[in-house]
C-alpha positions as protocol buffer text, in pm:
chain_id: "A"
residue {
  index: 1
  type: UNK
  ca { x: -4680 y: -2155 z: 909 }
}
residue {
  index: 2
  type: UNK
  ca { x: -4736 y: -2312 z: 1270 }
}
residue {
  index: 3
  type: UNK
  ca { x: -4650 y: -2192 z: 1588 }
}
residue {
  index: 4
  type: UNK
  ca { x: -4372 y: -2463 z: 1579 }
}
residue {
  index: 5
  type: UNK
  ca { x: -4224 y: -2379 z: 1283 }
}
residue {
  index: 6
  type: UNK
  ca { x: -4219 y: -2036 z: 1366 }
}
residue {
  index: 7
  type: UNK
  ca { x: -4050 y: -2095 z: 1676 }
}
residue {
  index: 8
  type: UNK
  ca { x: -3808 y: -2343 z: 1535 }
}
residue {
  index: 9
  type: UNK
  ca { x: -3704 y: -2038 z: 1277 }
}
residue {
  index: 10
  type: UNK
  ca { x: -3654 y: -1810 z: 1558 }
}
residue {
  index: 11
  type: UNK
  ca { x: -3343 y: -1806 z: 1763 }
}
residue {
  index: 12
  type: UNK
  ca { x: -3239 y: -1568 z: 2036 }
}
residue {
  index: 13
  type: UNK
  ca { x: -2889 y: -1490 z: 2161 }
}
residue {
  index: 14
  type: UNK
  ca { x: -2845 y: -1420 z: 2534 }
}
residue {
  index: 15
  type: UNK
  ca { x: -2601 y: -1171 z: 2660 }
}
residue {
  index: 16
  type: UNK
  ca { x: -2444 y: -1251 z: 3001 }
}
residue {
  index: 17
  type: UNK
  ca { x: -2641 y: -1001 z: 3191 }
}
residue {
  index: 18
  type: UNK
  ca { x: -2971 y: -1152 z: 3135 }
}
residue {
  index: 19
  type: UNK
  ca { x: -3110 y: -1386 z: 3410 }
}
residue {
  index: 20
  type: UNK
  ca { x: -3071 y: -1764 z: 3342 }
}
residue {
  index: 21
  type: UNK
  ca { x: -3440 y: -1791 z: 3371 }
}
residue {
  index: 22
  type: UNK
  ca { x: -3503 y: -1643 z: 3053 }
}
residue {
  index: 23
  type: UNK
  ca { x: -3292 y: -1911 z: 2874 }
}
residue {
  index: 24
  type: UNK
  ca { x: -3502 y: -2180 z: 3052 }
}
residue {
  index: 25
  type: UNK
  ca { x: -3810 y: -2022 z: 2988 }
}
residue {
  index: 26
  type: UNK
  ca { x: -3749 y: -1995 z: 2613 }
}
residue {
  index: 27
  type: UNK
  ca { x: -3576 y: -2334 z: 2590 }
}
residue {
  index: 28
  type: UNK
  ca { x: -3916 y: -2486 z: 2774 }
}
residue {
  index: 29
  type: UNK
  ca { x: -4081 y: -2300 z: 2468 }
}
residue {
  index: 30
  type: UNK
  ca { x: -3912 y: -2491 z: 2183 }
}
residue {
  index: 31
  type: UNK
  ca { x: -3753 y: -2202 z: 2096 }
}
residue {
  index: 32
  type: UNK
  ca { x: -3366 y: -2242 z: 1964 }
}
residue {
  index: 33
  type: UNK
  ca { x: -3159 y: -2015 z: 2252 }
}
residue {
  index: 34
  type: UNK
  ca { x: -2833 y: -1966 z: 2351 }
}
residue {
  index: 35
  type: UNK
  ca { x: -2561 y: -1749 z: 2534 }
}
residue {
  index: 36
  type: UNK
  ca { x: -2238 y: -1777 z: 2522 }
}
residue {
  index: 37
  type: UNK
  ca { x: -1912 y: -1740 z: 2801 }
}
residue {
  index: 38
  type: UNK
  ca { x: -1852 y: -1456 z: 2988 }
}
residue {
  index: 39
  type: UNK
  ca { x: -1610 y: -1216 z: 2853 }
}
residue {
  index: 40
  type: UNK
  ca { x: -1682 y: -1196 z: 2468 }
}
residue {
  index: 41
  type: UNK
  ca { x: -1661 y: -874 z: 2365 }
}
residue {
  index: 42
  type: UNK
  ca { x: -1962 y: -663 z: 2212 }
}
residue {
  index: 43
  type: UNK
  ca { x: -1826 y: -701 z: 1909 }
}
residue {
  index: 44
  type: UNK
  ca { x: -1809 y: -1077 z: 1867 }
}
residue {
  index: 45
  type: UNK
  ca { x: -2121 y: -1098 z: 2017 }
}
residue {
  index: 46
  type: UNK
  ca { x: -2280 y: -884 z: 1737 }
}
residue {
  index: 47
  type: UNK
  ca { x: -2056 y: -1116 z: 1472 }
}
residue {
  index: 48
  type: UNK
  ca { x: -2239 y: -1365 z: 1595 }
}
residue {
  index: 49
  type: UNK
  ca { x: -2589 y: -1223 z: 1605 }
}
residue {
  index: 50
  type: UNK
  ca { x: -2544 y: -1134 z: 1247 }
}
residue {
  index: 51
  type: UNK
  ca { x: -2380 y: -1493 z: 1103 }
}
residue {
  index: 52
  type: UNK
  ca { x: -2650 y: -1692 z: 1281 }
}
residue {
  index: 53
  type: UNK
  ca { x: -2967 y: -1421 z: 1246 }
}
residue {
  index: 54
  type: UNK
  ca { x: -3034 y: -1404 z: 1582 }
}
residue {
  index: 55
  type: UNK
  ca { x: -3220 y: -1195 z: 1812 }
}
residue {
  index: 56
  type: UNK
  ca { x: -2939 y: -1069 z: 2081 }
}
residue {
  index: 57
  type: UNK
  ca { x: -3066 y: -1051 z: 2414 }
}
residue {
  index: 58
  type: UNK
  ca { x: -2905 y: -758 z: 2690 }
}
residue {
  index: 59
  type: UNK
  ca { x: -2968 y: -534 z: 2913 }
}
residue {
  index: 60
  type: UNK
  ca { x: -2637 y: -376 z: 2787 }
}
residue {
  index: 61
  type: UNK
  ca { x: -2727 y: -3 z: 2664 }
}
residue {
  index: 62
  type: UNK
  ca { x: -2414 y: 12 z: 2447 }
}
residue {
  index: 63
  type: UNK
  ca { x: -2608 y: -201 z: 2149 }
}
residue {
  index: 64
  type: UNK
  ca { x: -2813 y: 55 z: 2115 }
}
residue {
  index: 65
  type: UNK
  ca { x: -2547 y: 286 z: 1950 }
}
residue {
  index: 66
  type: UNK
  ca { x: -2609 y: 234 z: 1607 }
}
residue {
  index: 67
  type: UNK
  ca { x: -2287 y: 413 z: 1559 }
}
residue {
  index: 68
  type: UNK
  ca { x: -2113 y: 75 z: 1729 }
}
residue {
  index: 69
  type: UNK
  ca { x: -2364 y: -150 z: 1619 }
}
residue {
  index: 70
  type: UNK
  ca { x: -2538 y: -5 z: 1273 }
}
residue {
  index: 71
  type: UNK
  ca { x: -2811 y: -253 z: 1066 }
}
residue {
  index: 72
  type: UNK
  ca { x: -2467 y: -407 z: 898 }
}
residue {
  index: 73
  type: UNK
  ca { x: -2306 y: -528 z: 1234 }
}
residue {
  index: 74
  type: UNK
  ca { x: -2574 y: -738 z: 1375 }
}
residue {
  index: 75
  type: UNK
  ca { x: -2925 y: -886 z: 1323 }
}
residue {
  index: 76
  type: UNK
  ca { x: -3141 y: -730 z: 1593 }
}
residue {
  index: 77
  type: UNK
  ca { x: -3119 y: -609 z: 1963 }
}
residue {
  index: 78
  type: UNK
  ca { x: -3375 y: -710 z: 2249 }
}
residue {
  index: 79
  type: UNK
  ca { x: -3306 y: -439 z: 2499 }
}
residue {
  index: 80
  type: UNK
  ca { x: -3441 y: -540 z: 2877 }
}
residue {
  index: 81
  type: UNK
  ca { x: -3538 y: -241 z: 3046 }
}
residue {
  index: 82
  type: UNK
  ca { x: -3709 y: -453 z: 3316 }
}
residue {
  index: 83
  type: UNK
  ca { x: -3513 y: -378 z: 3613 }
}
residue {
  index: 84
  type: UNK
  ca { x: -3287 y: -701 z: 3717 }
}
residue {
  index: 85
  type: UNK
  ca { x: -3477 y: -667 z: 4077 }
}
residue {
  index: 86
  type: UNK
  ca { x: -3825 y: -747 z: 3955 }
}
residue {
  index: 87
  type: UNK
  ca { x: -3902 y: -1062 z: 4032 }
}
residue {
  index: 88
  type: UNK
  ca { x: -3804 y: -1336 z: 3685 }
}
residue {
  index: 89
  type: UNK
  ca { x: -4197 y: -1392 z: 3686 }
}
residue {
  index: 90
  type: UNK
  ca { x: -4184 y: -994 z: 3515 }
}
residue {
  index: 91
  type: UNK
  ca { x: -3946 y: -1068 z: 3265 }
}
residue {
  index: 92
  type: UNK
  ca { x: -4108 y: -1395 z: 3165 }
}
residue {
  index: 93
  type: UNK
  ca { x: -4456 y: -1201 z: 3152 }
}
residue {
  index: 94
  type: UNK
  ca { x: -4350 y: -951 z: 2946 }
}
residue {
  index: 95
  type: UNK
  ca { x: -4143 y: -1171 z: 2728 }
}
residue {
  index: 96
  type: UNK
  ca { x: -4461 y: -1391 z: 2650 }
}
residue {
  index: 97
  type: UNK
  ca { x: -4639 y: -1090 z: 2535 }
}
residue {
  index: 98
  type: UNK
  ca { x: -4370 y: -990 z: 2308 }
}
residue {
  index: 99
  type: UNK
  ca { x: -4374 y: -1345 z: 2166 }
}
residue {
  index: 100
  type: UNK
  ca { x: -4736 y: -1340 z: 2120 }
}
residue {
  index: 101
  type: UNK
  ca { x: -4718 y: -1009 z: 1893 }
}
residue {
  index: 102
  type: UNK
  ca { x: -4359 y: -1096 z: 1757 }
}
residue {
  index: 103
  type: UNK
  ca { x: -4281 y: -1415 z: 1615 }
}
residue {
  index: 104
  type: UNK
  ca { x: -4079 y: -1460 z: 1302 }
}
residue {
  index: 105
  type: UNK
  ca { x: -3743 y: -1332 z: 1241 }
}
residue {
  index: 106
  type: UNK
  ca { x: -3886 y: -1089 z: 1016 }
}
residue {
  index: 107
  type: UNK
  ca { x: -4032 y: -916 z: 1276 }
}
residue {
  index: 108
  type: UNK
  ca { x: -3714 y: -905 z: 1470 }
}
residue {
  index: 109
  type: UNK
  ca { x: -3476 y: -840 z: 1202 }
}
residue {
  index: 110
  type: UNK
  ca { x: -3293 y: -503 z: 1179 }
}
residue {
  index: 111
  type: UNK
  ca { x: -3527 y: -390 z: 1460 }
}
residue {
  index: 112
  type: UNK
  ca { x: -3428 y: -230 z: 1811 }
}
residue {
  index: 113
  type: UNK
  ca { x: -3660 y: -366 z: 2032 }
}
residue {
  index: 114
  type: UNK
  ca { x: -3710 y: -209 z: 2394 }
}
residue {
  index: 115
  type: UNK
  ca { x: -3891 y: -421 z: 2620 }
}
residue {
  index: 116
  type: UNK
  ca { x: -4035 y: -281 z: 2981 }
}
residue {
  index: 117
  type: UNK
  ca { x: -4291 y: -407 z: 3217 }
}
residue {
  index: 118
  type: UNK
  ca { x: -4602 y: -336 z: 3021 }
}
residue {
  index: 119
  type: UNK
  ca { x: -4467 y: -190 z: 2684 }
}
residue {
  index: 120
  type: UNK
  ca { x: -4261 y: -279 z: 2391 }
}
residue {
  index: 121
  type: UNK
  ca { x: -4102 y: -1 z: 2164 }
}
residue {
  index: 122
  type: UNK
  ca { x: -3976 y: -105 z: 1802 }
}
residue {
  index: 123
  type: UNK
  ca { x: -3726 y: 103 z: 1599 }
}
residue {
  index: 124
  type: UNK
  ca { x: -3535 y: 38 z: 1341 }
}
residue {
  index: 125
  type: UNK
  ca { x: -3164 y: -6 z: 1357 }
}
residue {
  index: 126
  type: UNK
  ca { x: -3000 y: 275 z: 1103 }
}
residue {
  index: 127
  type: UNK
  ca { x: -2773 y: 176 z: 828 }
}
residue {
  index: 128
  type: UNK
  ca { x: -2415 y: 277 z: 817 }
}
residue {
  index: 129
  type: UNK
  ca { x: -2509 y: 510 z: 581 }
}
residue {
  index: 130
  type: UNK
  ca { x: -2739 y: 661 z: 787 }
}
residue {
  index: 131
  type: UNK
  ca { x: -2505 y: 719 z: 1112 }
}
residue {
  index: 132
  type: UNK
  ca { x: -2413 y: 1055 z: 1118 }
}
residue {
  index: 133
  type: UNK
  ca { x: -2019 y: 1138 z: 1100 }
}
C-alpha cells in the first residue's frame, strides 16, 4: 500500500486543547483531520472517535482512564505530553517521527499512545472486561 493510501486511511481527531498548528500540519500532509467545537463533552468526543475510527488527539489526561474510556468507548488516544510552551516546531517534530513508525490505523487502533519530545510509549487500551470494579 502507498504512503498515500495509507494516509488517506488514516484520520485523526483533534481535541480543543491541541494547537491549531497540528491540524495544518497534518492537513498539509494529506492526511484526513479534524476537530470539532469547543464544548463537546469527553464523551461525545470518544462516540465519535469510535463511529469514524479515528485517532483522538489531546492533551486531556482524563482519556487515559480506561475506566471512562475502555477499548469499547473509543478507537485510540494520542496523548501530547509535549508541554503547550515548546515551541509548535516540537510538536510537529515529534509528530513526524510518530508518523514515520506509525502509519495505518492498525497501528493506532485500541492503542494508548503517549507522545513526548523524543519518545513515544504504546499501550493498549483495556477492555471493559478488563477494568477492575
Amino acid at each position: 500500500m502507498s504512503l498515500l493510501s495509507r494516509r488517506k486511511e488514516l484520520k485523526f481527531l483533534l481535541d480543543e486543547n491541541v494547537k491549531k498548528d497540528l491540524l495544518k500540519f497534518l492537513k498539509s500532509k494529506g492526511y484526513n483531520v479534524t476537530f470539532k467545537p469547543k464544548g463537546l463533552s469527553n464523551g461525545e468526543l470518544a462516540k465519535f472517535s469510535l463511529s469514524e475510527q479515528r485517532v483522538l488527539i489531546t492533551n486531556d489526561i482524563h482519556f487515559t482512564n480506561s475506566s471512562l474510556f475502555p477499548k469499547e468507548a473509543i478507537f485510540s488516544v494520542l496523548l501530547l505530553k509535549i508541554p503547550q510552551s515548546d515551541s509548535p516546531e516540537t510538536l510537529l517534530n515529534s509528530f513526524s517521527r510518530l508518523l514515520e513508525e506509525k502509519s495505518s490505523p492498525k497501528d493506532f487502533k485500541g492503542n494508548l499512545i503517549t507522545l513526548f519530545k523524543d519518545e513515544i510509549e504504546v499501550s493498549q487500551i483495556p477492555n471493559l472486561s478488563q477494568n477492575p470494579v
